[in-house]
C-alpha positions in Angstrom: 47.5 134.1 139.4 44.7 134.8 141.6 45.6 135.6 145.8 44.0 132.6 147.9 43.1 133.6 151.3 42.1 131.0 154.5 42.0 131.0 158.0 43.5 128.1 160.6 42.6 127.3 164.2 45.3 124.4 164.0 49.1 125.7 163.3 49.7 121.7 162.5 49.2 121.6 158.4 51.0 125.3 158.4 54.3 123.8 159.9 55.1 122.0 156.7 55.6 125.1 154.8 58.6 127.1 154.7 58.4 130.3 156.5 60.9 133.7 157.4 62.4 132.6 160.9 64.1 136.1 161.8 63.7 135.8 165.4 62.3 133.9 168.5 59.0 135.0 168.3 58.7 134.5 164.5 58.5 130.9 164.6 55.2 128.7 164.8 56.7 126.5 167.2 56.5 129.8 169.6 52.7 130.3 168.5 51.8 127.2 169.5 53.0 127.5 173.0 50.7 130.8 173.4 46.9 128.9 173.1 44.3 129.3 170.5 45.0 130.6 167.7 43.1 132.4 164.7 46.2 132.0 161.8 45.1 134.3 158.6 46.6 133.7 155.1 46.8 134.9 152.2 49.0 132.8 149.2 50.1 133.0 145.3 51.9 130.8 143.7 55.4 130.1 146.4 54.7 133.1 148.2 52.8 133.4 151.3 52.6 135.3 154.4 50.6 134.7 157.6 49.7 136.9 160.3 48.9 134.7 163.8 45.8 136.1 165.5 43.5 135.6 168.0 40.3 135.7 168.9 39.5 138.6 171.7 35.8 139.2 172.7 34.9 142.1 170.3 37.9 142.4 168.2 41.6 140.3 166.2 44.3 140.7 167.9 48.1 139.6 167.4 49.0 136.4 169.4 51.2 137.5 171.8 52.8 137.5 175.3 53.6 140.0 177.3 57.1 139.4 177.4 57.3 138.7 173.7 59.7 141.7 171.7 57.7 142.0 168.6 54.9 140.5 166.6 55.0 140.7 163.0 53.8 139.1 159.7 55.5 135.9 158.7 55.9 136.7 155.2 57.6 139.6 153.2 54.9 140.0 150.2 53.2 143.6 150.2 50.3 142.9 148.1 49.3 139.5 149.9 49.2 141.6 153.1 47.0 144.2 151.4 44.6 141.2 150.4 44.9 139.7 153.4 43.8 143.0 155.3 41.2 143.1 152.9 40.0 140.1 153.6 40.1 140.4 157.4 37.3 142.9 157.0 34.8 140.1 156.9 36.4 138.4 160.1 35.8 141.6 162.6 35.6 145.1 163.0 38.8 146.3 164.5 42.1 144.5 165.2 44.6 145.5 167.6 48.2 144.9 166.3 51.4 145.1 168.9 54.0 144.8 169.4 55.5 145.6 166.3 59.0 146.7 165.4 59.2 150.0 164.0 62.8 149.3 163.0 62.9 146.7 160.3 60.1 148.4 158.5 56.8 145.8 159.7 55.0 149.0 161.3 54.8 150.6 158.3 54.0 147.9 156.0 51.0 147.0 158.3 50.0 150.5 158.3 49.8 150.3 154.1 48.3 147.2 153.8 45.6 148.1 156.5 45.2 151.5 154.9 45.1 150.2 151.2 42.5 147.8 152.4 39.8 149.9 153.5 40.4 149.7 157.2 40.9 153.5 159.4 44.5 153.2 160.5 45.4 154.2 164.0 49.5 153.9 164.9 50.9 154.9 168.6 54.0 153.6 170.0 53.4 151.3 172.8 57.1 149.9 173.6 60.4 150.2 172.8 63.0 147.7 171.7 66.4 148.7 173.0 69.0 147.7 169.7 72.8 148.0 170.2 74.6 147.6 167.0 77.7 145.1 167.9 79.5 146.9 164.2 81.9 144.5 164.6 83.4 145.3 167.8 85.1 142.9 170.0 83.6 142.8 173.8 86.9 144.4 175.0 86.7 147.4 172.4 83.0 147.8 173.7 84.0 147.2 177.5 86.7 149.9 177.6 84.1 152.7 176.0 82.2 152.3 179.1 82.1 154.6 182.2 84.8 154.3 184.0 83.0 153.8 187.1 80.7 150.9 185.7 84.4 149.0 184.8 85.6 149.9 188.2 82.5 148.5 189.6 83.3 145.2 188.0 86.7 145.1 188.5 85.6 145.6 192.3 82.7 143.0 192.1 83.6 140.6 190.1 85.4 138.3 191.9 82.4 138.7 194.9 80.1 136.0 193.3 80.6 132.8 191.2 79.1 132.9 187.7 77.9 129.9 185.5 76.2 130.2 181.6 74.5 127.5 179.9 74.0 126.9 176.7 71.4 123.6 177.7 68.0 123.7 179.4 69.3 122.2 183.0 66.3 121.6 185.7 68.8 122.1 188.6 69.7 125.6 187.2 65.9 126.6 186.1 65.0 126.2 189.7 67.9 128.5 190.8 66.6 131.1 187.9 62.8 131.0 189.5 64.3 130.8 192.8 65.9 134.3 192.0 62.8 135.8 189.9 60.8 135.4 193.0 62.5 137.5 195.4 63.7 140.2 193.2 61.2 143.2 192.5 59.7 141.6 189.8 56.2 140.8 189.4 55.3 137.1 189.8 54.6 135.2 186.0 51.4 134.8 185.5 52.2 131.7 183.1 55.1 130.5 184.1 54.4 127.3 182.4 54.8 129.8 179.0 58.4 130.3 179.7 59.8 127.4 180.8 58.9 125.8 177.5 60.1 128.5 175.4 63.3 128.0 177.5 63.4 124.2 177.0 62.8 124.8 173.4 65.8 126.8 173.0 67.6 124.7 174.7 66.8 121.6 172.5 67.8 124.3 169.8 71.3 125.1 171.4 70.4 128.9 171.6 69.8 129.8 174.9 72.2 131.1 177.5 70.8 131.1 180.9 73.2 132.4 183.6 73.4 132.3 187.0 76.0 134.5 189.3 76.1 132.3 193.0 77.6 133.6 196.3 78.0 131.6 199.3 76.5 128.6 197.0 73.2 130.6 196.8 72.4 132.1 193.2 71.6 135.4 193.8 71.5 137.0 189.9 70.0 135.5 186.4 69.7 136.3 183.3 67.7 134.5 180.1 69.1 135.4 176.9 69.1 133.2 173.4 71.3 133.6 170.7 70.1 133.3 166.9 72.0 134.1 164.0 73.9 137.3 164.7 71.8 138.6 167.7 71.5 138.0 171.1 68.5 138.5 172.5 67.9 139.5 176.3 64.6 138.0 177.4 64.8 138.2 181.4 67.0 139.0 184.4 66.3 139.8 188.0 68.7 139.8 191.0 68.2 139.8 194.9 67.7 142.4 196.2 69.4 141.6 199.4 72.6 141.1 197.1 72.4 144.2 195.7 75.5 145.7 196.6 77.3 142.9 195.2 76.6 144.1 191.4 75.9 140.6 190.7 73.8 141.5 187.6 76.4 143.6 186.3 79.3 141.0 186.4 76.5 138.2 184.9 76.1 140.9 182.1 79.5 141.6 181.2 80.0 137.2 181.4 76.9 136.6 178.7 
């Protein structure tokens, strides 16, 4: 059966189809939040796998944000990859791929399907995911293999501030999270607008858990995780700096 390829500026007619969801950023609802889009791919029979793109002014490139863990193929299928990088060759002359995970094996089957296809290959590290392995652990086993003066800290701090994790998008406690973002030492979102959807999305979805450590009434530490299938997945957290020597962040961690 011969390998179809096509190319989609609308991710509406794609939604119907049923495709890998391993992640956050591996579902179409999350492309479509991120603007226009340039979706490439390549089919046979059931199988099918799509790489989302877009257009830059001289070049492909994967359609990302920045704060997005990994960009990889939707799709598991080596030789429609390899036809689909073949076929990219007549849509431009270089495409910048990143991020994407070295760990579950995407890097290299980009770098063979690239390479197969005609294209000259170039492959640098650019990020790093950090991955700890739960292996079945309860928090309390993992807790008590930590420094001693990180569960001193806690013991000491914890009672210091007021925690609260939810597992709903709540308006009352996004504007406490932004509140917090913007006068801790990191930079100011540039779309802003980006975020809060992807959080009300998860919400709706029952996977995110936003939390908030409070003292005197005023939040001073939050953190934006989601949780999907086995993994939980750390997305943002900033704390006062003022409130520093409370440890805030660290008693928010050890609560998520």
């Amino acid at each position: 059966m011969d390998i179809a390829v096509s190319y989609h500026e609308s991710l509406t007619k794609l939604q119907a189809l049923d495709w890998p969801q391993d992640g956050p950023f591996d579902r179409l609802e999350w492309f479509g939040l991120l603007g226009p889009v340039l979706a490439a791919m390549a089919e046979r029979g059931d199988e099918r796998v799509l790489l989302p793109l877009r257009r830059e002014h001289d070049h492909l490139a994967s359609l990302t944000y920045w704060f997005s863990f990994s960009w990889r193929p939707l799709g598991r299928s080596q030789a429609l990859l390899t036809a689909l990088a073949r076929d990219l060759r007549r849509q431009a002359g270089r495409i910048v791929l990143a991020p994407v995970p070295g760990e579950d094996g995407s890097a290299d089957a980009l770098e063979q399907a690239f390479h197969k296809a005609g294209w000259l290959v170039f492959r640098s590290a650019c990020d790093e995911n950090h991955v700890l392995p739960v292996e079945g652990r309860s928090f309390a086993e993992y807790w008590a293999a930590r420094p001693g003066k990180m569960r001193t800290t806690l013991k000491r701090k914890a009672r210091k501030v007021e925690v609260k994790i939810l597992t709903r998008f709540d308006e009352a406690a996004w504007a406490d999270y932004q509140a917090v973002y913007a006068q801790s030492w990191k930079p100011r979102e540039e779309r802003a607008d980006i975020l809060e959807a992807f959080a009300r999305a998860e919400g709706a979805a029952g996977r995110i858990r936003l939390g908030l450590a409070y003292a005197a009434g005023e939040p001073v530490a939050a953190q934006f995780w989601t949780v999907e299938g086995s993994t939980a997945y750390i997305h943002k957290l900033a704390h006062i700096e003022a409130a520093k020597p409370l440890s805030a962040g660290t008693t928010l961690s050890a609560a998520l």
